[in-house]
N, C-alpha and C positions, 0 to 999 in steps of 0.2 A: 359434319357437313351443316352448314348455318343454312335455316330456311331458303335464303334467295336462291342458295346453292341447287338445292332441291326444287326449286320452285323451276330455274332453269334446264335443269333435265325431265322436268315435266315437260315441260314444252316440247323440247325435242321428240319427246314423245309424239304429243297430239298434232306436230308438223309431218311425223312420219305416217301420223295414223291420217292423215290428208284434212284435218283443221286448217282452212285456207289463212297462209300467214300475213291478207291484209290484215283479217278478222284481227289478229295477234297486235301487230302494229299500229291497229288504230287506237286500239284499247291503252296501248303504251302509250303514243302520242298524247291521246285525253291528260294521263298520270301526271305526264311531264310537263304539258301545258299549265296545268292546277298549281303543279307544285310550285312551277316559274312564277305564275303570277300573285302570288302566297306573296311570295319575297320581293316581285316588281311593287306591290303597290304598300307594302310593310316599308319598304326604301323609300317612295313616293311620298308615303305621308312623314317620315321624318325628315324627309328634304325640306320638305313645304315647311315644316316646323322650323326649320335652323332658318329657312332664308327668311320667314319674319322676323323671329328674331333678330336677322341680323349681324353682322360686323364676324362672321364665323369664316375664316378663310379654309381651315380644314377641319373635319370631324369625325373621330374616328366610330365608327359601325361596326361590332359583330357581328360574325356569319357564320354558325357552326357549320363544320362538315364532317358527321360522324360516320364516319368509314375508317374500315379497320381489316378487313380482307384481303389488303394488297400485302398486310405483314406476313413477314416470315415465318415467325417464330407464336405469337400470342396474339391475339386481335382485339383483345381487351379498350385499345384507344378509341375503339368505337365508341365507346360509352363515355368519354370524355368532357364532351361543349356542356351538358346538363351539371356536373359536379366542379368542374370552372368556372360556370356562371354563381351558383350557389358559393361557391368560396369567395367570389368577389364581394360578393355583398354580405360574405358574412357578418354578426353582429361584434365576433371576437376582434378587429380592427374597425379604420375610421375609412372614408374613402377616396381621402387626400391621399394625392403620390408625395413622393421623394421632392419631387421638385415643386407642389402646392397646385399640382390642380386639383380641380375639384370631381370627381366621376358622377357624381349626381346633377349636375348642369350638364343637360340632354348638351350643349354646345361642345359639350367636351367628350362625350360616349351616349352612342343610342344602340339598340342593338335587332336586327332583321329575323331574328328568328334562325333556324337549320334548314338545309338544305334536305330534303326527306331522304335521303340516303337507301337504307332499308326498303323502305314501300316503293321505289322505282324500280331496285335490283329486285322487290318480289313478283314484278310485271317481268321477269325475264329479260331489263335491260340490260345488255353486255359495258364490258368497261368502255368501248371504244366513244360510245353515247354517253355513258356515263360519265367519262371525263369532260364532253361538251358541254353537258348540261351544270357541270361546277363551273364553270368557264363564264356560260353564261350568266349564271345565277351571279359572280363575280360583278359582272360588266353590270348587271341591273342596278345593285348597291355603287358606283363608279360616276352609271349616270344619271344620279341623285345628287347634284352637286351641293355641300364642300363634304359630302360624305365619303370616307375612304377607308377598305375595308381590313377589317385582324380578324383572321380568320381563324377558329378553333379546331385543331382537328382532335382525335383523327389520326391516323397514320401518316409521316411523309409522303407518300403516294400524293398526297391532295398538293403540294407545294407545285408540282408542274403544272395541272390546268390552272392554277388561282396565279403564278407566275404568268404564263401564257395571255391571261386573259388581263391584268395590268400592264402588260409591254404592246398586246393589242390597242387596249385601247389608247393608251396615251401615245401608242404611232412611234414606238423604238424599243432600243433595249434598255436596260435599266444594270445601273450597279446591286449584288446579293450581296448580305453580309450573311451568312450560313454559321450557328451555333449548333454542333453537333459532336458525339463520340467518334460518329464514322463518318466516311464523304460523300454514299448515297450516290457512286456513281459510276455501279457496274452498267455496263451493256443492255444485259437482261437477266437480272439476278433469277439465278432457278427456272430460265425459260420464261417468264412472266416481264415484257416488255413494263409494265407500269407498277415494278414491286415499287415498294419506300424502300431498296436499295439501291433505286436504279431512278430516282424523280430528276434527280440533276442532269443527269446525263439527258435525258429527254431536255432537260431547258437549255442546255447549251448546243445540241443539236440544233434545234429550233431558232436559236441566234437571239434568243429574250433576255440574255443578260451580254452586258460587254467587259465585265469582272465578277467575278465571282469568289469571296475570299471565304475559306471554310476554317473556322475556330473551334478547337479545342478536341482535336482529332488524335483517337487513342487507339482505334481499333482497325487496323488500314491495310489492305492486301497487296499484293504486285498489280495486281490490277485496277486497285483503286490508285495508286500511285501511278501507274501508265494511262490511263484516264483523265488525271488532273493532268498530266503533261500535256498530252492530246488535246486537249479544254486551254489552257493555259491560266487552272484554276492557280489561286495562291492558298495554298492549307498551311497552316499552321497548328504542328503537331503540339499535345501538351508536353513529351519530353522535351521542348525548347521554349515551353512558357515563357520562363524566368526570362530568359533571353529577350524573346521578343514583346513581353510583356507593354512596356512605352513607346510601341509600335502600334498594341492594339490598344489603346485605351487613348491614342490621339489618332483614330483614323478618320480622316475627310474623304468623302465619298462624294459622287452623282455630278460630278460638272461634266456637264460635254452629253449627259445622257437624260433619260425622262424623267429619272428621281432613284432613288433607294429602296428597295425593298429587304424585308428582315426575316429570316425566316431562324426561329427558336424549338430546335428540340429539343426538348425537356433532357434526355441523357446529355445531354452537353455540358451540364452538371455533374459532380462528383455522386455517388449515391448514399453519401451520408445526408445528403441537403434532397436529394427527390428517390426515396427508392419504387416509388411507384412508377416504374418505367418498363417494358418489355425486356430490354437488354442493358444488364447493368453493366456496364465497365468501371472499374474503382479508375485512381487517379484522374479523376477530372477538375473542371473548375468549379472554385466556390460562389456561392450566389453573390457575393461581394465584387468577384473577378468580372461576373456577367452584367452586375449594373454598372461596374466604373465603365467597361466596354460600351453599354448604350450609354450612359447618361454622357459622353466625353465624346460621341460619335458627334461629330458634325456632317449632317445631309439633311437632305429635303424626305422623307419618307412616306413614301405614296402607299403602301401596305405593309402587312406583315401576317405572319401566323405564328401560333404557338402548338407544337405538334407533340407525337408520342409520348401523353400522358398515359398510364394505362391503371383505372382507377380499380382493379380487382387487384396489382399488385402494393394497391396504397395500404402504408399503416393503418390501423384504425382508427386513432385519431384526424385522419385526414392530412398527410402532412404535405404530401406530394400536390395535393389539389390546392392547399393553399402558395403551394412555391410556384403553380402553374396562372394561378390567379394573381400573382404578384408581378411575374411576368407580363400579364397581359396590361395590367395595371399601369406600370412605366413603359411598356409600348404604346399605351394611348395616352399619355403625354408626352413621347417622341413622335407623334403622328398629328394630333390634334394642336391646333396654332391659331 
């Protein structure tokens, strides 16, 4: 049982033992206040920075969200945004993309700090707030303009509020491009309305995307296939790669809607290339497969995230952190313009 866990059956405790529960909620309120504005005015001042600078139409912002309790199986991605950030700037690479921008011109990547994760669940907030307060934390980096957020998780779990809170504010739905093993879109995977097997399903309930297309799907139940039907997701299994291969590696997305969103888990990869993942499934795609796919994407992309990394399963050389850091890498030069 992970502290918060314990921390919120305290509580129920001292609510039974007649600890008046404003007392409880005020003390919450303070936490989340603090934390919010942590990251409001960390966004504030790299706004202010780009717009003197100038001539920045978008920039892509960092926003860890290390949560990892909504998994199934390992919660290890909790610990993820701190050894991403550290692989990016590693010294062993330079930190020009593929395509020559440059990651050290704040114009191109700035980054907000995390979302305190941990230290709000140990005040005994429930997911339901919880997911608010990613949502909103989201929307503060959004209205720092041209800043626009890649968010580190973390477990899939986080993709529904951070989805939710870009189709908010830019006032529609938005097209997903989904890179994953599985489709993440049971009902209530194990009872748990907000697992990361279940984040999709919440965004398409909610009406925040108007396509949805899920690549490189290897591990898929009757129910994950009655779900996409239900959705009228487009997946794309990898036993028909090959097939559909020059399908995915010229897709145009976002017209008609508020922009592209990308959302990248790491298993969406084979695990010879990331095996630091919770759930390995062999025959995936090569990390070759997954940059012809972004770099050949035509859209406008208004965020993204990079998710279930899980760095207690990484080699020890680090190898998974740096294929999660290279991800991040070429999504903030598909974001930043």
């Amino acid at each position: 049982m992970s502290h918060g866990t314990r921390w919120m059956h305290y509580l129920k405790q001292l609510s039974s033992a007649n600890v008046p529960a404003a007392l409880i909620e005020k003390g919450q309120n303070r936490v989340i206040d603090a934390s919010l504005t942590l990251i409001r005015e960390r966004a504030k001042l790299k706004g202010e920075l780009l717009r003197s600078l100038g001539g920045v139409k978008a920039s892509t912002s960092l926003l860890g969200v290390p949560l990892g309790h909504n998994s199934s199986f390992l919660q290890g991605p909790a610990f993820a945004p701190p050894r991403i950030r550290e692989a990016i700037w590693c010294g062993s690479t330079n930190s020009t993309t593929e395509e020559g921008k440059e990651l050290n011109d704040p114009r191109v990547l700035t980054d907000v700090g995390d979302v305190p994760i941990q230290e709000i669940r140990d005040c005994g907030v429930d997911d339901d707030r919880l997911m608010n307060i990613i949502s909103d934390s989201v929307k503060l980096v959004m209205e720092e303009d041209p800043l626009r957020p890649l968010v580190l998780g973390g477990d899939h779990s986080i993709s529904f509020p951070v989805v939710r809170a870009v189709s908010e504010k830019l006032g529609g739905p938005l097209d997903i491009l989904h890179l994953d093993a599985h489709p993440d879109i049971y009902d209530a995977f194990e009872g748990n309305k907000y697992s990361h097997a279940s984040s999709f399903a919440r965004i398409m309930e909610g009406g925040y995307a108007r396509r949805l297309l899920q690549v490189g799907i290897r591990s898929i139940t009757r129910e994950g296939r009655e779900q996409g039907k239900r959705f009228g997701v487009e997946q794309y299994e990898m036993c028909t790669f090959s097939r559909d291969r020059q399908i995915l590696e010229n897709l145009k997305l976002g017209e008609g809607v508020k922009g592209v969103y990308i959302s990248v888990d790491v298993d969406c990869l084979d695990p010879a290339f990331a095996p630091g993942v919770s759930h390995i499934e062999p025959g995936g795609l090569s990390f070759r497969d997954v940059l012809n796919i972004l770099h050949n994407l035509q859209a406008d992309v208004v965020a993204a995230d990079v998710v279930e990394f899980n760095p207690q399963r990484d080699t020890v050389d680090g190898m998974t952190a740096m294929v999660a850091a290279k991800l991040v890498r070429e999504l903030t030069a598909k974001i930043s313009k």
